[in-house]
Structures are given as C-alpha cells and as structure tokens.
C-alpha positions as CSV (number, residue, x, y, z in Angstrom):
1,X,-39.0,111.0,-10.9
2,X,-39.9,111.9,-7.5
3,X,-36.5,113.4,-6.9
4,X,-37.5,115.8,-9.6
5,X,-41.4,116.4,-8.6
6,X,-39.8,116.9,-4.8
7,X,-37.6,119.4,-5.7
8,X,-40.3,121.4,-8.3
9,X,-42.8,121.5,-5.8
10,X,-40.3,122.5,-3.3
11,X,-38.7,125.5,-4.8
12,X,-42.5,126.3,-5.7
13,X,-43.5,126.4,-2.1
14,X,-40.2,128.4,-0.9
15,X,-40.5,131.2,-3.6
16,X,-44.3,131.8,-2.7
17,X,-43.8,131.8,0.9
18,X,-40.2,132.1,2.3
19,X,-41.0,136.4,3.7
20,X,-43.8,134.5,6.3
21,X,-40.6,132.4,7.3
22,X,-38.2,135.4,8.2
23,X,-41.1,136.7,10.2
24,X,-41.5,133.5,12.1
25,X,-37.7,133.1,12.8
26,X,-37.8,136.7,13.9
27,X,-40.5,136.3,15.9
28,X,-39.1,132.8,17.7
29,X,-35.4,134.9,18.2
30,X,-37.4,137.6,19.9
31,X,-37.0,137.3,23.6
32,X,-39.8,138.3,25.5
33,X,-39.9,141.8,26.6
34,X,-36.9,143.0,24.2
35,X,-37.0,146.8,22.9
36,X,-39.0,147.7,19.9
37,X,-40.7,143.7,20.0
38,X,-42.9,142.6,17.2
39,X,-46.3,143.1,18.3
40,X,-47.9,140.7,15.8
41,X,-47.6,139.9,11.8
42,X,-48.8,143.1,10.3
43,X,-45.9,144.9,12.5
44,X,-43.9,142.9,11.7
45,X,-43.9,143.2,7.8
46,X,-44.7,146.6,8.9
47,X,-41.2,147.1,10.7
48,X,-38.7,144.4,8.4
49,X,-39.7,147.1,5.5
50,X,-39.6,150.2,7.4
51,X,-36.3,150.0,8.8
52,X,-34.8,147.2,6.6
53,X,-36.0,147.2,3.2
54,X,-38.5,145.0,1.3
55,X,-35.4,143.1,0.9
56,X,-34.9,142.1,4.3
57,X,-38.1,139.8,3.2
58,X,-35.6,137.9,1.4
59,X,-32.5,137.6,3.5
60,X,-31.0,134.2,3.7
61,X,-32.9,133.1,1.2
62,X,-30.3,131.6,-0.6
63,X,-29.3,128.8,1.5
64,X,-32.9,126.9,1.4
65,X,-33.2,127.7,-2.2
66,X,-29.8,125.6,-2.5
67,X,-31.3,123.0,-0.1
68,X,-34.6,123.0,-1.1
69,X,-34.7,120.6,-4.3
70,X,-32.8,117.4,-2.1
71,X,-34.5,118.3,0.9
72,X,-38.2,118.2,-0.8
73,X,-36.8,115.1,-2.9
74,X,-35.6,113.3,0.2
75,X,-39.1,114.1,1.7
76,X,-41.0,112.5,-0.8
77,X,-38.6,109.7,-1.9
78,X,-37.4,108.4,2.3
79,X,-41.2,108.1,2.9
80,X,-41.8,105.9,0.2
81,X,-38.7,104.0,0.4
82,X,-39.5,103.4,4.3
83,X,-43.0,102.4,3.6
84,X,-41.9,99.8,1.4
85,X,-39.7,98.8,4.1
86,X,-42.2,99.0,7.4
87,X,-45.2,98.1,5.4
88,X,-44.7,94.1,5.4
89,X,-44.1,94.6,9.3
90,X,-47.4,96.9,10.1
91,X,-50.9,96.9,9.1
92,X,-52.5,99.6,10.4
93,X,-52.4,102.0,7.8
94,X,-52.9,104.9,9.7
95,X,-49.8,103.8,11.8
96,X,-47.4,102.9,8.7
97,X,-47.9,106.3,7.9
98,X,-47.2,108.1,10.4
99,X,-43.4,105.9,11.4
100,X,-42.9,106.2,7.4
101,X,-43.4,110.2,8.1
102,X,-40.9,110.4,10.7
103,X,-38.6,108.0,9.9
104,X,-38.2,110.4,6.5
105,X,-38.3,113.7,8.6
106,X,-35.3,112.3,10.6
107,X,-33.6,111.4,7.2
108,X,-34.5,114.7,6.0
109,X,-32.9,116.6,9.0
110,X,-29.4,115.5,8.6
111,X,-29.5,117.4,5.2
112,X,-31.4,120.4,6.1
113,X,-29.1,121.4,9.1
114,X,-26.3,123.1,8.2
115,X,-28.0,125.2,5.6
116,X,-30.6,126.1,7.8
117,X,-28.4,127.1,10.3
118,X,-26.9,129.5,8.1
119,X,-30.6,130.5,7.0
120,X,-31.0,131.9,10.9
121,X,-28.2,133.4,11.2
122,X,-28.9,135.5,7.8
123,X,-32.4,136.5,9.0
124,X,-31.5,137.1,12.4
125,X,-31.9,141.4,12.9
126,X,-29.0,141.3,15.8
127,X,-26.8,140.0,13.0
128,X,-27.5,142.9,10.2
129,X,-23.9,144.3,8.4
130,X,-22.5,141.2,9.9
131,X,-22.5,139.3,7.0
132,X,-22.0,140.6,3.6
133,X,-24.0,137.6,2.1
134,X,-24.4,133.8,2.6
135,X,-20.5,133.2,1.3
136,X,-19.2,135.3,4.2
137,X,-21.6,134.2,6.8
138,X,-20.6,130.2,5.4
139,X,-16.6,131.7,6.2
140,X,-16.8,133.4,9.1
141,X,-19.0,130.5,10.9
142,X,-16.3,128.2,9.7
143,X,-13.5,130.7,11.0
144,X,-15.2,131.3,14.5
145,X,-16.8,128.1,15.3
146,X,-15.2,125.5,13.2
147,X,-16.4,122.2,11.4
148,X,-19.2,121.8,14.5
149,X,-20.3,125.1,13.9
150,X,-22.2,124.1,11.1
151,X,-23.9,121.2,13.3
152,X,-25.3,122.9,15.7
153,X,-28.9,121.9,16.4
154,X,-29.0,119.4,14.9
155,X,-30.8,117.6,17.3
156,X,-33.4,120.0,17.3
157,X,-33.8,120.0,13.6
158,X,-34.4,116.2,13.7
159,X,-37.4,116.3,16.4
160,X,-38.7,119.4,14.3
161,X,-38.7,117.3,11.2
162,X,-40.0,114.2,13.1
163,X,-43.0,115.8,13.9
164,X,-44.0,117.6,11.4
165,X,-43.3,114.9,9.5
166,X,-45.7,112.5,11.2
167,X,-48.0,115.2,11.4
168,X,-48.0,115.9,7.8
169,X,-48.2,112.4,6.2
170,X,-50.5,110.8,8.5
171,X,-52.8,113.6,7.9
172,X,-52.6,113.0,4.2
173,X,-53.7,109.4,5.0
174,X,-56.6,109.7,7.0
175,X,-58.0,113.3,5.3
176,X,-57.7,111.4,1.9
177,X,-60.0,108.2,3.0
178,X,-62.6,110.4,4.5
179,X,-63.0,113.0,1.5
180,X,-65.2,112.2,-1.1
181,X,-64.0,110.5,-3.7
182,X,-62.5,112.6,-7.0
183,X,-64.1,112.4,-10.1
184,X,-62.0,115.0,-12.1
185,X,-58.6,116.1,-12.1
186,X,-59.8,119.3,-10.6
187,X,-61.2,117.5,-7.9
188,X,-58.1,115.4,-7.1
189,X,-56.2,118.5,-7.0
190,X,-58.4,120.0,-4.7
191,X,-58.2,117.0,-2.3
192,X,-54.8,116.9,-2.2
193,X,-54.8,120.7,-1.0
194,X,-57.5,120.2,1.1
195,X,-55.2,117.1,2.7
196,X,-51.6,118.5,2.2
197,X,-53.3,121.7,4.2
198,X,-54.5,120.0,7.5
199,X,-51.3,118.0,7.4
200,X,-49.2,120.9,7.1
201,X,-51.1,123.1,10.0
202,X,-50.8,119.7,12.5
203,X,-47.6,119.3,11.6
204,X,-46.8,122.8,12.7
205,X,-48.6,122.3,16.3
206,X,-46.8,119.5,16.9
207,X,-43.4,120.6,16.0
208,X,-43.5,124.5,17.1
209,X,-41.9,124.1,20.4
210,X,-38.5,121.9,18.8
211,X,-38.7,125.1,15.5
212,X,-38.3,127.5,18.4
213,X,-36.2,126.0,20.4
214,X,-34.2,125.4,17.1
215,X,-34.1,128.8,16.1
216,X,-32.5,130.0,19.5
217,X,-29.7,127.5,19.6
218,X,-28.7,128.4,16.0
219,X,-29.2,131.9,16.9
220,X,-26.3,131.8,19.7
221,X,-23.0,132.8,18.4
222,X,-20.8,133.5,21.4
223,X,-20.2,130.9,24.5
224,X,-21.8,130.4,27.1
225,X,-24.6,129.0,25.3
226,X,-28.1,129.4,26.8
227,X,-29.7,126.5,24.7
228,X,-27.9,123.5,23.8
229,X,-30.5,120.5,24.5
230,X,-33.7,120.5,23.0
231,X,-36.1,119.3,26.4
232,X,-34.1,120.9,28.5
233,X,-34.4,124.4,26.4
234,X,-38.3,123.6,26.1
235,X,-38.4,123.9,29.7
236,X,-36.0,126.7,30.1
237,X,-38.2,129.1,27.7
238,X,-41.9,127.5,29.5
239,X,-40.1,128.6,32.9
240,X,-38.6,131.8,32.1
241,X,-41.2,133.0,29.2
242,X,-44.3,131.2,29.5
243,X,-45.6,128.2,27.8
244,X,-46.7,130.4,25.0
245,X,-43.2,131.4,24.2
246,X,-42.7,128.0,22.6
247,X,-45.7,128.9,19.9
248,X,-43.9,132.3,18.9
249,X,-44.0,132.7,15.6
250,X,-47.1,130.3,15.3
251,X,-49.3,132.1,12.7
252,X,-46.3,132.9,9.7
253,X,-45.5,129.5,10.1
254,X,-49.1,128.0,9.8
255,X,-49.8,130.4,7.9
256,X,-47.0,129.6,5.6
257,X,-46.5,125.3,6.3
258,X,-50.8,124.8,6.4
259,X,-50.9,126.0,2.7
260,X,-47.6,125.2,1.6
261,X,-48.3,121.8,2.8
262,X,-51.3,121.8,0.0
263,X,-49.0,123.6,-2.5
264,X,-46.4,120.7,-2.1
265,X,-48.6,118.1,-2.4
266,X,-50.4,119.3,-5.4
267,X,-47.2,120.4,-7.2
268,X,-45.5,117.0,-6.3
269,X,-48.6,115.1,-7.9
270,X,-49.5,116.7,-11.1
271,X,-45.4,116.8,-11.9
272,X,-45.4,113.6,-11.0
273,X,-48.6,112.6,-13.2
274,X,-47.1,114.6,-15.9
275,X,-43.4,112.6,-15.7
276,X,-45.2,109.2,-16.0
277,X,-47.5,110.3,-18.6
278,X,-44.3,111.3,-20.8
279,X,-41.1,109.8,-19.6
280,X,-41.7,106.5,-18.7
C-alpha cells in the first residue's frame, strides 16, 4: 500500500513541478559571472523558451519519471520501517523522527543516483545536441566514463537526501502536534499541506548547499574534476563564489519542494485512506 500511495503522489508532485527543477539545476550549474547568466526566475523561464523551446521545460524528464514511483515509495515505506526499528530505542518523538527521516533519505539516495545523474546531464544547456535523448545520454556515459560513471555523487546525493529528509519529517511531526486539531476531511487535508509545506521549505535550507554541490559534480564530464568531495567542494564554491553561491537556485527549489512537500503528503494520505478503505 504505501509503495503504491508513494509512487502516486510522487509522479503527482514531478508532473506539476519538474520545469521549477530544470531552472534550479540551471541556475546551481551556472558559474558566477558566465555569459548571458540567469538574472533571476522570470529570466530564466524567459530565456529556456526563447532560445530553447517550451520544451527545454521538460528535458530529462524522463529519468525521474522512471525513478520517481520507488524513490517516493522508498521515502515513505524506509521511514516507517526505521521508526519501527528506532522507536523501542528513543523516546523523544521529536528526535525519532528526525533519525527515522534520514536514515530513509540515505536509503533513498542509493536509488535516486544514477538516474539523477543522467537527469543533470539532460538539463544541463552546455550539453544541448549532445544527447539525442535519455537512451543515448545512458550509452554514451557508459561508453566514456564506464560502470562508475553512473555513481558519481553519490555521496552528495546521500547528504542531500539526509537533510532534507530530516528536515521534512521532523517538521511533519512537530507542525502536526501544534495545529489545531481536524475535524473534517478538508481540514486534515489542509493540515497536512500546511505540515508537508514547512517541511519541504526547511528541508530545502538545510540541504541547498549538498543539491549544488551535487549538481556541479554530476555536471563535470571531462577530467580533471573540479568537484569530487562534498565539504571540500562546499568550501571551494564559499571561497571562490561567495557563500551565497551555495543557495543558487534557492527559490525554484522552494518554490517547487515547499509545496510539493504539501502535495506529497496529501496525495500520499488520501490514496492511502482510500487503499485501506477498499483493499484491505
């Protein structure tokens, strides 16, 4: 069952939001100072359809489509699996959720890796007419870079997940005991927006700086490598860019992971409601 809400109100999330996440993987890749920069998000949706097509919106969607249903179904299923586990061992509630949250971000890295690496790649604007869709860009990473090609980052991707993971959940925790109490189905629903929300936008301030840092070691295709580890990166873009260069590409992603976080939860519950209600 919650394999099946994970995935439904995964897939739900992606389709409404995925064009604010090539804009924030744009904006992360973008080097500060480069030619023709985005200025901000209305230039950038501005420029993507000017000189690429409303399709560009799209590119590399594919991949986290693909992904999205065990990725959203590992989400949901790890954390309650781990707080069945941790929760004879800590009482704090507050705390169980949060370890439960990154213990299942870490689990949920391992599978979101290699297909988000290939997601980059696709989005990335130094890359256009390199690959003729995600098939060819799955060949020709596997021709030029091997096997560990398709691992790269992945230590990025975990503390990414980690944090917004323990961001997300123990935000559904606390904002949930402090909201008044729903009466209605409406009003559940509305709490669990209201909760999945806040836990989606501090689980994007605390994981911003890994997601950048992520996006720029996927993003390198030729050796030397700039970026390899994640602290050390996060200090190599603070030094050479400014600490704000490890927020860019802040607002598409709040804007896209604060509400999304309320559209997963609320999706995830009411199919979840409904599967009980008839199927078991």
């Amino acid at each position: 069952m919650n394999v099946a809400a994970g995935a439904i109100a995964g897939v739900t999330e992606i389709l409404v939001c995925y064009p604010l996440d090539v804009i924030k993987t744009r904006f992360q890749l973008q080097v500060s100072g480069a030619e023709n920069a985005y200025k901000n998000l209305g230039d950038a949706f501005s420029k993507i359809i000017k000189q690429e097509g409303v399709g560009a919106l799209y590119r590399g969607i594919v991949p986290p489509i693909m992904v999205e249903a065990p990725k959203r179904a590992i989400k949901f299923t790890a954390n309650e699996e781990y707080t069945r586990f941790f929760k004879p061992h800590v009482q704090d509630a507050q705390v169980l959720s949060i370890l439960t949250g990154m213990s299942a971000g870490f689990t949920e890295s391992i599978v979101v890796v290699s297909p988000d690496l290939i997601k980059i790649r696709l989005q990335d604007k130094r890359n256009a007419g390199m690959y003729s869709g995600t098939a060819d860009c799955v060949a020709k990473i596997w021709a030029q870079e091997g096997f560990a090609g398709f691992w790269k980052g992945v230590e990025a991707t975990a503390y990414r997940h980690i944090f917004w993971n323990a961001g997300y959940f123990g935000c559904i925790q606390y904002v949930r005991s402090v909201l008044p109490k729903a009466e209605t189905k409406e009003g559940k629903m509305l709490n669990n927006f209201v909760a999945g929300s806040i836990g989606g936008t501090v689980g994007t301030i605390l994981n911003t700086p890994f997601d950048v840092v992520k996006s720029r070691v996927q993003g390198q295709i030729a050796a030397p490598y700039k970026y390899n580890w994640s602290f050390p990166a996060v200090a190599t873009i603070a030094r050479e860019e400014g600490f704000g260069a490890l927020y860019k590409g802040f607002v598409p992603k709040v804007l896209r992971l604060g509400p999304g976080g309320g559209i997963l939860l609320v999706t995830f519950d009411v199919v979840t409601t409904f599967m009980r209600k008839n199927f078991l």
